[in-house]
Steps between C-alpha positions, in 0.01 A plus 500: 500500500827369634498515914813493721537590829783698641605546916514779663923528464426478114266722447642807727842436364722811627304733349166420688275448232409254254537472127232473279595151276343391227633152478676260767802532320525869560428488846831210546740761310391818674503341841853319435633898388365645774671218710798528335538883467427552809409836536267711335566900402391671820348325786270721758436292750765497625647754284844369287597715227838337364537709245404824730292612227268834458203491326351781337194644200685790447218723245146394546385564105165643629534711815844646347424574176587888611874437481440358202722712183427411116726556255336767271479704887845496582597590138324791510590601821901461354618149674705341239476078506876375499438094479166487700562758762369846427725758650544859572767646689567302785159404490391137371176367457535100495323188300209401611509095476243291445461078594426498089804666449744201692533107415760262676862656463374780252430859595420595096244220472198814382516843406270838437664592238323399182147352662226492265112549597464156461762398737383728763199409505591169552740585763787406305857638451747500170765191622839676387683270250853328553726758324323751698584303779858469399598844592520589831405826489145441375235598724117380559269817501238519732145699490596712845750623643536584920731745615810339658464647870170328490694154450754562729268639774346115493806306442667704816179491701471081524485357828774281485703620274562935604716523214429294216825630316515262184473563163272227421156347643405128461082387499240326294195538359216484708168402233586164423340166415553140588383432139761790326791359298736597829330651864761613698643768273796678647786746414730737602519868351648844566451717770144674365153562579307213519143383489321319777449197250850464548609372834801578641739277725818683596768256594827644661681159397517246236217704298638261171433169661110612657457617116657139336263354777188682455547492111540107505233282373445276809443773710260644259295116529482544876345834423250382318350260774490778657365793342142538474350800281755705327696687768832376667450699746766533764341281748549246236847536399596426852299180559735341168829297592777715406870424553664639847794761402715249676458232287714633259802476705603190395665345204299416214418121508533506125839680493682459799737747373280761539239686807179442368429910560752561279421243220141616498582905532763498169188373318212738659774777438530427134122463448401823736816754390419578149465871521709745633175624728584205686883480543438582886306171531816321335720704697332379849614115403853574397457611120713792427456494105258590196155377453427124382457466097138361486507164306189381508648131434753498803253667707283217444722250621628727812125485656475097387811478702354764770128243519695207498758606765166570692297181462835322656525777771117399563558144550241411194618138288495453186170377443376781695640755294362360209129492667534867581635650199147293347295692693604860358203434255466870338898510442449181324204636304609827428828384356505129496828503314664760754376257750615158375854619468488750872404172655752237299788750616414509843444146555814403284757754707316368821579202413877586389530697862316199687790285332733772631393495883505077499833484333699816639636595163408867438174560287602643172306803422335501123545892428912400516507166322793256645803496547416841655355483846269712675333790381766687254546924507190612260495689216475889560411787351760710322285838597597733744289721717 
């Protein structure tokens, strides 16, 4: 057993609480984040909420099952489903999501439609494939639906926020494990029903850069020395060291030629927008056109560029970066050779961005090879509404 002692400034840093570490090593990086960051989500005592956030479980699963619609009901009762809202009249009864339903910058990640026995007893979902992810008019299908004044009677009915009037809602999953492949599992997705395994944060602001930074691997390692059991609970998510909205008022240190809200936001934008469900949610950072084509290729190397943007942003070196992707154990397990070449990428365009920062010649992204610089105008979809 490895023993190290820690004073009283370490082991309350900002948040008030200590870690759980495993190793020494752990306890140096988290420590020098927290230092570095700065600031954690939402502090209580006393209370700082940069990002003047609302939190909310909008559908318990148990004590509402009552608004709960299925879809053989509402058939028979004459709602016709157009996408995956069932309407009727002026009348529209709304998606219910589910956490299983969401992954990191994908709204389609499971579906109803299609389950077998075997999968629901499991608790698993069909994963939709990547041509039906290509067209942006392909819905998920959930098992309920919830009528929509229900939804908007919470959504309008939030303490802080009177009127939440956007057409989108950002949150994670709340069961989680230290030991899953990823732990902090968040996403945004059209204004629906949603269950309580689904947490909501409602940022008025900057909602792309809270997602980039809540989707990015090194926040997801501070999580995990963290999180005990397998709820990230709220009280949790505000004890982690999350970016300040302020912070991204400043030029990117990698490409001076750029703010660094705007570098990171053309690349959460491209990853998030890939439906025409969510066109408000591009729309609220300044993107007027069609949904994203999804490539799963360039997609990977927008979040590489996304996690290594982050670890700089963090303050983590090089050798720490390395140290931390090695401890996402089950990733590397599960997929070893999804793993080797996630981590190669992010520690070679580190690297490239670290060369960037020392040198002051612009970083030059990978999704636009050279002579091109900065993130080009991506491919769209030729569909229409």
């Amino acid at each position: 057993t490895e023993i190290y002692t820690l004073s009283l400034h370490d082991a309350l840093p900002i948040s008030g609480t200590c870690p759980v570490f495993d190793h020494r090593r752990d306890a140096e990086i988290t420590l020098a984040i927290y230092q570095h960051v700065g600031t954690v989500l939402w502090r209580d005592e006393p209370e700082i909420n940069p990002w003047e956030l609302s939190f909310m479980a909008m559908l318990h699963m148990a004590n509402d099952s009552g608004l709960f619609h299925e879809r053989e009901s509402l058939e028979d009762d004459g709602w016709t489903l157009n996408g995956n809202v069932f309407i009727r009249g002026n009348e529209h009864m709304l998606p219910l999501y589910e956490a299983k339903m969401v992954h990191h910058f994908d709204h389609r990640l499971g579906t109803y439609e299609g389950q077998t026995i075997a999968q629901a007893n499991k608790g698993t979902l069909p994963r939709l494939t990547s041509q039906q992810k290509a067209d942006p008019t392909y819905s998920t299908l959930p098992r309920y639906w919830v009528a929509e004044k229900e939804v908007e009677d919470r959504l309008v009915s939030e303490k802080r926020n009177k009127n939440w009037d956007k057409g989108w809602l950002l949150g994670w999953r709340d069961i989680c494990r230290s030991s899953d492949e990823r732990t902090v599992i968040a996403g945004v997705i059209p204004r629906s029903a949603v269950g309580d395994k689904f947490l909501l944060c409602l940022p008025p602001s900057q909602a792309a850069v809270l997602q980039a930074n809540l989707s990015a691997f090194v926040l997801d390692y501070c999580a995990r020395q963290k999180l005990v059991g397998t709820s990230l609970k709220y009280f949790v998510m505000k004890q982690l060291p999350i970016l300040a909205p302020a912070k991204y008022k400043r030029d990117c240190s990698w490409d001076r030629t750029q703010q660094l809200d705007a570098w990171l936001t053309c690349r959460v934008v491209e990853l998030t927008y890939t439906t025409y469900s969510l066109a408000t949610f591009a729309q609220d950072h300044g993107n007027e056109g069609s949904p994203f084509q999804w490539d799963e290729e360039r997609r990977f190397w927008l979040r590489v560029e996304l996690d290594a943007a982050y670890f700089h942003l963090y303050g983590v070196p090089a050798r720490d970066v390395d140290y931390i992707m090695s401890t996402f154990r089950a990733f590397q397990n599960n997929d070893p050779d999804r793993f080797a070449r996630t981590k190669k990428a992010i520690l070679d365009i580190y690297d490239a961005m670290a060369k960037a920062i020392e040198t002051g010649e612009p970083y030059q992204t990978v999704i636009d090879p050279p002579p091109g610089r900065g993130l080009r105008q991506p491919a769209r979809m030729d569909s229409q509404r």
